[in-house]
TORFI-276371 format. One record per residue (C-alpha): y, x, z. Coordinates in steps of 0.1 Angstrom, whole numbers, plus 2048, in hexadecimal, padded with zeros to 3 digits. Layout:
BEGIN
+-----+-----+-----+
!   v !   u !   w !
+-----+-----+-----+
!   Y !   X !   Z !
...
+-----+-----+-----+
% end
This chain:
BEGIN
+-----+-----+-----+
!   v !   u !   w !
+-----+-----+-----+
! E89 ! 240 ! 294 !
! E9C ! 256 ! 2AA !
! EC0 ! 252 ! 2A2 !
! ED5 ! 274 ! 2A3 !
! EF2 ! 278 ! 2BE !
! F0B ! 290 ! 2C5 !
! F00 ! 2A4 ! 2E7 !
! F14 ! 2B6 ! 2FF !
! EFE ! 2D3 ! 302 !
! F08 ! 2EC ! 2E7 !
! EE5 ! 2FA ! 2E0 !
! EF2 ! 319 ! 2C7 !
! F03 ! 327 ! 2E6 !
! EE3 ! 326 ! 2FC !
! ED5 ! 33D ! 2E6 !
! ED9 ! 365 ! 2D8 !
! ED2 ! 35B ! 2B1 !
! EC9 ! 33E ! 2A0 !
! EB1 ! 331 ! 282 !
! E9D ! 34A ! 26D !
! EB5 ! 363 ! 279 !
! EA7 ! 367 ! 29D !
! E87 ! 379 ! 288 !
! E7F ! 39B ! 28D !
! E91 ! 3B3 ! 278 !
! E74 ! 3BA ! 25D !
! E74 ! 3E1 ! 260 !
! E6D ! 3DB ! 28A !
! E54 ! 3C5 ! 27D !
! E3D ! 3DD ! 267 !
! E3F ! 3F3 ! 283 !
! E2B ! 3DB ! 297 !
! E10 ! 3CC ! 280 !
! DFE ! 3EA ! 272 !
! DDD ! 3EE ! 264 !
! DDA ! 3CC ! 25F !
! DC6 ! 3CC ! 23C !
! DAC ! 3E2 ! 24D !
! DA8 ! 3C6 ! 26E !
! DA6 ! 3A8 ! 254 !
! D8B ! 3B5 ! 238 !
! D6F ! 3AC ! 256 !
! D7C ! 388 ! 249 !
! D75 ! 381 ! 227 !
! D7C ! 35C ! 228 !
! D9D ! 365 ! 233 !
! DAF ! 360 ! 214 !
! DD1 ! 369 ! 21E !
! DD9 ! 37C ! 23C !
! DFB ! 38E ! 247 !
! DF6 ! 3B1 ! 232 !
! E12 ! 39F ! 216 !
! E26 ! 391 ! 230 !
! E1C ! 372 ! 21E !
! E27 ! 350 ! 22C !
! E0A ! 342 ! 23D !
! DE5 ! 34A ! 244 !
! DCA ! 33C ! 22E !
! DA8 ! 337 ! 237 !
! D8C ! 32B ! 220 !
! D75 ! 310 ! 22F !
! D61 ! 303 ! 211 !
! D61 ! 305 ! 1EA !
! D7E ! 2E9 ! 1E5 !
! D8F ! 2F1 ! 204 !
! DA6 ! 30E ! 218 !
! DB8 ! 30B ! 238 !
! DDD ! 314 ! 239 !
! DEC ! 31E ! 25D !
! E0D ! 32D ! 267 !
! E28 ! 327 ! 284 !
! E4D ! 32A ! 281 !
! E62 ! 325 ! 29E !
! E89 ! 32F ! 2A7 !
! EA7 ! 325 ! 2BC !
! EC2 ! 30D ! 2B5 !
! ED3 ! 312 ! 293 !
! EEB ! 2F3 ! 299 !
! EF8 ! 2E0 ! 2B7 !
! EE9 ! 2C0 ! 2AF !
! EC7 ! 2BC ! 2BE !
! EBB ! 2A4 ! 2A8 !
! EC1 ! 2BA ! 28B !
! EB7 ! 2DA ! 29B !
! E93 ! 2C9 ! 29E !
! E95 ! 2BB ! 278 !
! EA1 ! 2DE ! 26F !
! E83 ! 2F2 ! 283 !
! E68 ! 2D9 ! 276 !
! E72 ! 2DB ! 250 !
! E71 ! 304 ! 250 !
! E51 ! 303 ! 261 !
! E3F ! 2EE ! 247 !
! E4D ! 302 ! 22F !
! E38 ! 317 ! 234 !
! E19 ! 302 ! 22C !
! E2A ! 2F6 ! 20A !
! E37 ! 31B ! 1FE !
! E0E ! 321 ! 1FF !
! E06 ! 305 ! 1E8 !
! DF8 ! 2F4 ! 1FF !
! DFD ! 2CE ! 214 !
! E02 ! 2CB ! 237 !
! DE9 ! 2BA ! 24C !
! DF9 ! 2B9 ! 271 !
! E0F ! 2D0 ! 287 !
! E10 ! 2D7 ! 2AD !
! E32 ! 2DC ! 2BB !
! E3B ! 2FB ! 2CF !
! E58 ! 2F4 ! 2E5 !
! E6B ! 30A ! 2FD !
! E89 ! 300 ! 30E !
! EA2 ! 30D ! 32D !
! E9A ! 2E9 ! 342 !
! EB9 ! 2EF ! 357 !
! ECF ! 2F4 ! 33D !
! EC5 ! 2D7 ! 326 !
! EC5 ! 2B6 ! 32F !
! EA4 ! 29F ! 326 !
! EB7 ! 28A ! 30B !
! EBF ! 2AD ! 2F7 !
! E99 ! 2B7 ! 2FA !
! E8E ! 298 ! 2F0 !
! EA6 ! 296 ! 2D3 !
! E97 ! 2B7 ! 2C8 !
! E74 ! 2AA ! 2C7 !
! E7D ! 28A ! 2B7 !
! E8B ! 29B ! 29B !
! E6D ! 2B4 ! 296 !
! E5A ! 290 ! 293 !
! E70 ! 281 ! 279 !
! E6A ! 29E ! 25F !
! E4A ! 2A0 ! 267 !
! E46 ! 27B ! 262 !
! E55 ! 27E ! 23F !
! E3C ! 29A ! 235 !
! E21 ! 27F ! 243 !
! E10 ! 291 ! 25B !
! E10 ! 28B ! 283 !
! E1B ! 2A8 ! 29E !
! DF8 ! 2A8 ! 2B1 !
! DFF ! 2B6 ! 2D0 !
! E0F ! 2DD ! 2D6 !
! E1C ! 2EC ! 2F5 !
! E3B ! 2F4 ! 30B !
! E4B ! 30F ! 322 !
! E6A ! 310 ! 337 !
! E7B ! 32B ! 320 !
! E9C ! 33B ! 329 !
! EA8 ! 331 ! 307 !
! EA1 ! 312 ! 2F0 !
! E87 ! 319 ! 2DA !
! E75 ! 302 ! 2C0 !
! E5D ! 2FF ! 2A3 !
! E39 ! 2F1 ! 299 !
! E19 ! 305 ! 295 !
! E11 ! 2F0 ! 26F !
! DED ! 2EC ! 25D !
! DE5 ! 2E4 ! 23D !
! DCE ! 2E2 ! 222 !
! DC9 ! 2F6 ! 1FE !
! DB3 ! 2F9 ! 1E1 !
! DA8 ! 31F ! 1E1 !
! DB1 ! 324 ! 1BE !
! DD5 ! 314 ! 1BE !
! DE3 ! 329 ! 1DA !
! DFF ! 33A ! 1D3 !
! E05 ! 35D ! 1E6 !
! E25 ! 36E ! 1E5 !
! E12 ! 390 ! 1D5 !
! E06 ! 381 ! 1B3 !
! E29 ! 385 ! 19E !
! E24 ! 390 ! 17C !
! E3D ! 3A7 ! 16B !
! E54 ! 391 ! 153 !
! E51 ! 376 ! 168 !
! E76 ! 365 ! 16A !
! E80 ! 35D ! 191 !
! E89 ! 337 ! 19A !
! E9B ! 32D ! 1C3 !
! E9A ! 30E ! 1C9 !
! EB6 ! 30B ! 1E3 !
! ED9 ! 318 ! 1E4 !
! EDB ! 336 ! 1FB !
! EF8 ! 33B ! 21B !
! EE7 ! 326 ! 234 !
! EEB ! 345 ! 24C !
! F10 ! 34A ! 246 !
! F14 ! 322 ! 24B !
! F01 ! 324 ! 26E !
! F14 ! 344 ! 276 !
! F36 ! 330 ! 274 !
! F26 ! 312 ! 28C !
! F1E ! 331 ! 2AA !
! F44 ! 33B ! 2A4 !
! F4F ! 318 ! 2A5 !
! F65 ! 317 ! 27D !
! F4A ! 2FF ! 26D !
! F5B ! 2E3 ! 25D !
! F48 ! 2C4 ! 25B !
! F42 ! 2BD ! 238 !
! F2F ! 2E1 ! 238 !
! F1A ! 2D8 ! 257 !
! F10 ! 2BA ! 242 !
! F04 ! 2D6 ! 227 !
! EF2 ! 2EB ! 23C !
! EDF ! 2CC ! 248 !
! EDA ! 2BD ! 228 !
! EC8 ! 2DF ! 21B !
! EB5 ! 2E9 ! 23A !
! EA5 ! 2C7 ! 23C !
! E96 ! 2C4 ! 21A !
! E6F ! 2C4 ! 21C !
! E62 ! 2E1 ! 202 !
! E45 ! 2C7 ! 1F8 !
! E46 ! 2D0 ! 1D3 !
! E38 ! 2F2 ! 1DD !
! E15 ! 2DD ! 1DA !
! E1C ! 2D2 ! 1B6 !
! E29 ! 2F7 ! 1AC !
! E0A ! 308 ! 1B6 !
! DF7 ! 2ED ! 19A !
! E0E ! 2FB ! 181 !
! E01 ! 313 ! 167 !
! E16 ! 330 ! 164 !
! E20 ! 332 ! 18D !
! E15 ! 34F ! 195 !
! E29 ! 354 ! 1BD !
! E3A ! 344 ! 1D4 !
! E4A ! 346 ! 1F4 !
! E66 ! 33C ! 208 !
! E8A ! 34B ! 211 !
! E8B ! 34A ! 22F !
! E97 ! 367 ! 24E !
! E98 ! 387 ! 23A !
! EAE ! 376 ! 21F !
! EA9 ! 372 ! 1FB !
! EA9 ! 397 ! 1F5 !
! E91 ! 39C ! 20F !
! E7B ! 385 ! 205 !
! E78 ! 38D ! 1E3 !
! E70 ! 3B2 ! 1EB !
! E56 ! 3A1 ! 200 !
! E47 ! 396 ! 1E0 !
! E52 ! 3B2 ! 1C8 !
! E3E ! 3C8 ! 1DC !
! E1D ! 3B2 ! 1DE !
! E1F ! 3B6 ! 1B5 !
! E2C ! 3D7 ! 1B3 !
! E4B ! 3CF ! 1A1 !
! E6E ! 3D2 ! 1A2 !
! E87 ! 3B5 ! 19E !
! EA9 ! 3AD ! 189 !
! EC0 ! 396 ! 199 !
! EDF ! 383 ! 18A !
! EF6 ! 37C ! 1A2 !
! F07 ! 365 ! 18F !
! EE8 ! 351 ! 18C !
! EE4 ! 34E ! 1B2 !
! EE8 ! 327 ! 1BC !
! F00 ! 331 ! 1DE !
! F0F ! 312 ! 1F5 !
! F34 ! 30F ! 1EE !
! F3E ! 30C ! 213 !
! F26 ! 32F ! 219 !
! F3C ! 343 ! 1FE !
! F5C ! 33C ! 20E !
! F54 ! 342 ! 22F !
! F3E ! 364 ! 229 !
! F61 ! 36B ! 217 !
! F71 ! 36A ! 235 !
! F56 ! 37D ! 24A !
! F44 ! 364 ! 25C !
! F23 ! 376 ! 258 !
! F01 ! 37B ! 26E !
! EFB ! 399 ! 27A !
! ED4 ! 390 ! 26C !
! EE7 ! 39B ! 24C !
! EEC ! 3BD ! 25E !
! ECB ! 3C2 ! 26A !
! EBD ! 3B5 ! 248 !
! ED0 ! 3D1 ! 237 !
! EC5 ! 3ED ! 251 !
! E9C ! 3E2 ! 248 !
! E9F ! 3E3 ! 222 !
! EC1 ! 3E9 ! 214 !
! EB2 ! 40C ! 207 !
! E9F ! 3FA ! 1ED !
! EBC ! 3E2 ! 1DE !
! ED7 ! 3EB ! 1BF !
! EF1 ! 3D6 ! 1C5 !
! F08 ! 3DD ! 1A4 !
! F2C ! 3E6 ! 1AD !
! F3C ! 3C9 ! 1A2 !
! F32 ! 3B4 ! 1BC !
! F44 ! 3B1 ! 1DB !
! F3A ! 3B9 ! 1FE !
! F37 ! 38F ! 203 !
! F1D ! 38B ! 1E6 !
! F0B ! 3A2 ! 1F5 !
! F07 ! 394 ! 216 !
! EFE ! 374 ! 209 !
! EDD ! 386 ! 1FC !
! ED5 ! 393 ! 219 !
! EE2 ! 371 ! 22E !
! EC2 ! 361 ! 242 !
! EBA ! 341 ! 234 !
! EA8 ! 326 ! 24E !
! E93 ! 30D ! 23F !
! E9F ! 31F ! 21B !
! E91 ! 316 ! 1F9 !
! E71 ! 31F ! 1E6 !
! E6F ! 33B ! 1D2 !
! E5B ! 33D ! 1B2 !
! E50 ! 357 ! 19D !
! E46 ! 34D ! 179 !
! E3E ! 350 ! 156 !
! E5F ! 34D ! 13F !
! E4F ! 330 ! 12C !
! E47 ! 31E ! 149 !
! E6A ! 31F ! 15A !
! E77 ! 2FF ! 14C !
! E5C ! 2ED ! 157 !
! E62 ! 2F9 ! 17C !
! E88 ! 2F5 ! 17E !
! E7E ! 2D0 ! 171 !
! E65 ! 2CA ! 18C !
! E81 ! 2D9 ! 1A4 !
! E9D ! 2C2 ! 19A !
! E86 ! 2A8 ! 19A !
! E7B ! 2AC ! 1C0 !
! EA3 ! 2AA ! 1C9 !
! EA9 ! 2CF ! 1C5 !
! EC5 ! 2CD ! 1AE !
! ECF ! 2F2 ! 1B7 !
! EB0 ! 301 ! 1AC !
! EB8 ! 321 ! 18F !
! EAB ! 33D ! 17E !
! EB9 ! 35B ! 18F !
! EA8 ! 37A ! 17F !
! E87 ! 388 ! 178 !
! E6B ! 3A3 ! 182 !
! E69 ! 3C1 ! 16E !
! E51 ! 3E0 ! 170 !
! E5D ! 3FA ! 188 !
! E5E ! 406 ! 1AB !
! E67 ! 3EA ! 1C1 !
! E8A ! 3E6 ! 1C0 !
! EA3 ! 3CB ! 1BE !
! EBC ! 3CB ! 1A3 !
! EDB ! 3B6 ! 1A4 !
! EF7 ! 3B0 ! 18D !
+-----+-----+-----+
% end
């Protein structure tokens, strides 16, 4: 087992952004995939394709059996290389789990400025892509590399699911109560490492939540009563969950209150160490959010703050809550909460 070091090579400051919030702001992004619904119907055993901006593609290849394929890849989000690769793997298999479904193998996509990094870094990065991916029990087969200008790394990840137990990000119900499973600020937190005020105990935070496999996604999606699921990830919770409000056709009540936030993330987006992701997050979608006016410009941003390697999001029936928050808290995720619920309406978000 590779043994984490410190490195000399500051990785956050080889690179323009950093985690989830390198993605492309999602109003660009809509811009560039059009007609997509039309160019997929062709395919019917494509089960899930990009026209929900779901999390992975899903590909039926018998009865029993669906493919699930996606690729997630960034720049550094911490210093450490080590943890940089643990950090990259674990959001990238998210993926897999926030479908329902179980990883089978990954292939590694590496990029990295080879006169700017020295061979110990690079291999430190790999080596930690290879311990998550060793915990989720499944081997990195093979992938591919470029002499990139800045570091860049992540895994292409496949996987397996039972066509009747995925769970898309458009099948919410209205009435269904909203459960997170990780506490949100994990933007703010990496934000505070590029400008150099991170204490340590925080950093230890940050890593503790951006390493933590989303595996129970496999056990949710056998659970009567889950009707969606996704991940927080780049666009932020609120993003996300207009994401799915608008596969459903809902609208959404948020209790701020409820929201499970790190500790260290609320005092420094207090004193305005914040993304500019959060900016750009704001610009794509801000015209469908109701923030009420008691909460403060800070509260705010940590809805809009890009998680990397965030929590799982689940939409489902009130009477079936308890049972998820159990299976949460029983997986480790001792954060998880209720935060609101989906209501009828144009899709909005509500928050109080």
């Amino acid at each position: 087992m590779f043994v984490s070091q410190s490195s000399k090579d500051k990785l956050t400051q080889l690179s323009h952004g950093g985690g989830c919030g390198c993605k492309i702001a999602p109003a660009l992004l809509k811009t560039l995939i059009v007609n997509t619904h039309d160019k997929l119907a062709m395919f019917p055993k494509l089960l899930v394709g990009n026209c929900t901006a779901d999390d992975a593609a899903v590909y039926q290849i018998n009865e029993h059996q669906a493919v699930v394929a996606t690729t997630d890849f960034f720049m550094p989000i911490v210093d450490d290389p080590f943890d940089f690769g643990r950090i990259a793997a674990t959001n990238a298999l998210s993926d897999i789990y926030a479908m329902g479904g179980e990883p089978m193998m990954a292939l590694a996509i590496v990029g990295m400025p080879i006169d700017k990094l020295s061979t110990d870094t690079i291999k430190a990065i790999l080596a930690g892509g290879e311990a998550v991916c060793q915990e989720a029990g499944i081997p990195i087969a093979g992938g591919h590399s470029i002499d990139s200008l800045e570091p860049i790394y992540g895994l292409a990840v496949f996987g397996l699911v039972h066509p009747q137990k995925i769970k898309r990000n458009s099948d919410a119900k209205a009435g269904d109560v909203l459960i997170i499973s990780k506490p949100l600020g994990i933007g703010i937190l990496a934000h505070a490492i590029k400008k150099g005020v991170l204490k340590p105990e925080d950093y230890q935070q940050l890593i503790h939540v951006t390493t933590q496999l989303n595996k129970v996604g496999k056990d949710l999606a056998s659970l009567k009563g889950v009707h969606a699921l996704t991940d927080i990830t780049g666009f932020g919770l609120a993003g996300h969950l207009l994401e799915l409000s608008q596969g459903a056709g809902l609208a959404a009540h948020i209790h701020f209150e409820q929201l499970p936030i790190l500790l260290a993330a609320e005092f420094y987006a207090k004193q305005g160490i914040r993304p500019g992701a959060i900016e750009r997050n704001y610009k794509s979608f801000g015209h469908n959010l109701d923030y009420a006016k008691s909460l403060q410009s800070w509260q705010q941003c940590l809805t809009l703050d890009p998680q990397t390697s965030g929590g799982l999001m689940v939409s489902v029936l009130p009477d079936v809550a308890q049972d998820v928050l159990a299976l949460f808290h029983q997986s480790g995720f001792i954060k998880a909460a209720v935060v609101g619920e989906l209501i009828t309406g144009p899709t909005k978000l509500y928050f109080d």
